[in-house]
C-alpha positions in Angstrom: 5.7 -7.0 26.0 3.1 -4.3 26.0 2.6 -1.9 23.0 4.5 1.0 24.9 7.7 -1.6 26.1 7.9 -2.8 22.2 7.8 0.8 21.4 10.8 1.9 24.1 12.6 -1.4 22.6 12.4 -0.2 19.3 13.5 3.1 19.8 16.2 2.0 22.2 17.6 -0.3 18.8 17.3 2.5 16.5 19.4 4.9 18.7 22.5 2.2 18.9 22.1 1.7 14.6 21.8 6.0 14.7 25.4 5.9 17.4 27.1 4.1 14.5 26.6 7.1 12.1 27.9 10.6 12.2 25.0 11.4 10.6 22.0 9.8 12.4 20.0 9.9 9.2 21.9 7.9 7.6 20.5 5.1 9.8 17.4 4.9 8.3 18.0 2.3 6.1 18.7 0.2 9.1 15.9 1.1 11.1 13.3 0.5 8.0 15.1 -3.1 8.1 14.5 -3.8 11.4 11.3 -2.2 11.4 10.2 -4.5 8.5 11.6 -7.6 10.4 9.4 -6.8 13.5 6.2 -6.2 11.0 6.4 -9.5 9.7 8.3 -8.7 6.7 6.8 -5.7 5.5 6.4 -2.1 6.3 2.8 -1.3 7.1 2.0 2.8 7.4 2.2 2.3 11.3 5.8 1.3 10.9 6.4 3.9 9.1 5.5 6.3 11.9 7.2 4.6 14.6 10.9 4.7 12.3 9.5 8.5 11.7 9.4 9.1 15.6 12.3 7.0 16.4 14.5 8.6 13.6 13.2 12.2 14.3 12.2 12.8 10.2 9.0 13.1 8.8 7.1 10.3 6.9 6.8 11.3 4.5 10.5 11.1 4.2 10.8 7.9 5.6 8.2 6.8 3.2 10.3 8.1 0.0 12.8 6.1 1.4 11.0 2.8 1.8 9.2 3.4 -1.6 12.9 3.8 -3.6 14.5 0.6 -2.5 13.2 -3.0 -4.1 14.3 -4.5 -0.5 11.7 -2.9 1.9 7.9 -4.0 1.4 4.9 -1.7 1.7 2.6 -4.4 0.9 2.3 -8.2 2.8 4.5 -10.7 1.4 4.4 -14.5 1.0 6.0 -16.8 3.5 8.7 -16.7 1.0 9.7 -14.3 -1.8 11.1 -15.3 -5.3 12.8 -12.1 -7.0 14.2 -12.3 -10.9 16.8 -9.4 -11.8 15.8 -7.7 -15.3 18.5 -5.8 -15.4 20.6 -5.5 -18.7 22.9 -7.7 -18.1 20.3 -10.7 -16.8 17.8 -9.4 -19.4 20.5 -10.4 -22.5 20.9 -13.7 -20.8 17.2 -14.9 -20.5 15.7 -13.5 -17.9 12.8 -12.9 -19.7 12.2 -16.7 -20.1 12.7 -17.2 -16.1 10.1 -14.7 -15.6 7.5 -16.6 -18.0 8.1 -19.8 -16.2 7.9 -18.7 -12.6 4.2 -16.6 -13.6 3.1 -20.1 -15.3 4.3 -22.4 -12.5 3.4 -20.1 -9.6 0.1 -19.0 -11.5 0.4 -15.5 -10.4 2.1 -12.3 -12.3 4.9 -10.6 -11.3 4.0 -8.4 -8.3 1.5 -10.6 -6.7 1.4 -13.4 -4.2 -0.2 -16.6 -4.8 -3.4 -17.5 -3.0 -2.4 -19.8 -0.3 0.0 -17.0 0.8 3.0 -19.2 -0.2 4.9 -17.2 -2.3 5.5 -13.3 -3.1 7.0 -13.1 -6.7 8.5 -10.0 -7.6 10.9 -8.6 -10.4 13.6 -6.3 -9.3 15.7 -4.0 -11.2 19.2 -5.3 -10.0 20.5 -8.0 -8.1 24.2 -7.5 -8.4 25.1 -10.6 -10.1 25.7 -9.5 -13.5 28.6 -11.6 -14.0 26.1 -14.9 -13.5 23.3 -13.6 -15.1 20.1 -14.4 -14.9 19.8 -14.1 -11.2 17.0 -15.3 -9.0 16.7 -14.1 -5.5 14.5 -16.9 -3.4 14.3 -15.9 0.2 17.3 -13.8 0.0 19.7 -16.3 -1.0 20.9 -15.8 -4.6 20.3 -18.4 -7.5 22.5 -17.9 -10.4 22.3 -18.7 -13.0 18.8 -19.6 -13.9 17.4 -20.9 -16.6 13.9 -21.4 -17.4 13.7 -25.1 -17.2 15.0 -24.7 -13.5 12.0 -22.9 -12.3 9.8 -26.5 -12.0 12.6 -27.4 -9.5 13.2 -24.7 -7.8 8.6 -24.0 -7.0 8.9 -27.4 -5.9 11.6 -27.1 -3.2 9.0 -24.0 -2.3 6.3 -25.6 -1.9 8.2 -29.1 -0.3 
């Protein structure tokens, strides 16, 4: 497709997630997702724009937006992403610990990817999982619960 038929395509998909609201802003969330699927898994400032345009809102709104959630990426990611919950409840339980061994077996600190490009690792306010604490979200599939010593295991099915 050409740059203006992936453009018409786009918007054409973010008018039939805008039909299924009676507010058509409330679609943005599914537009930044799709958006963020066709940018190779993050949202780069030309993204942005083109949910701006398609959703009829500023950017800057969009932006705010994609900046409040831990599930949209401004910045390139890995080929895969590993994501510990801090939260309280997974905090009490160890989380700590799991966040230690992933930084020493990935050698990179929370936030960063490693060199090769492999691996995004991230830490993320809440997963949801309280009840299985600590939680560890590898390529959007939830891990719960981890413990430290699983983290060897867990780089090496990564990596495999």
């Amino acid at each position: 497709m050409t740059p203006a038929e992936n453009a018409a395509h786009f918007r054409q998909r973010v008018e039939e997630i805008k039909a299924v609201y009676p507010d058509s802003r409330s679609a943005i969330m599914g537009a930044l997702h799709l958006a963020q699927r066709e940018h190779g898994g993050w949202l780069p400032p030309e993204a942005l724009e083109e949910v701006a345009e398609a959703m009829e809102l500023t950017p800057a709104y969009v932006q705010s937006v994609a900046s409040f959630y831990d599930m949209y990426q401004l910045e390139p990611v890995g080929r895969h992403t590993v994501e510990v919950c801090t939260n309280l409840s997974c905090a009490l339980a160890g989380a700590q610990s799991v966040v230690d061994a992933f930084e020493q077996e990935l050698g990179v600190r929370a936030g960063e990817t490693t060199e090769d490009g492999a691996v995004t690792f991230r830490i993320v306010e809440c997963a949801g999982g309280c009840g299985s604490a600590p939680v560890v979200v590898v390529d959007h599939r939830y891990r719960e619960p981890v413990r430290a010593e699983d983290v060897q295991e867990i780089v090496e099915e990564l990596r495999g």
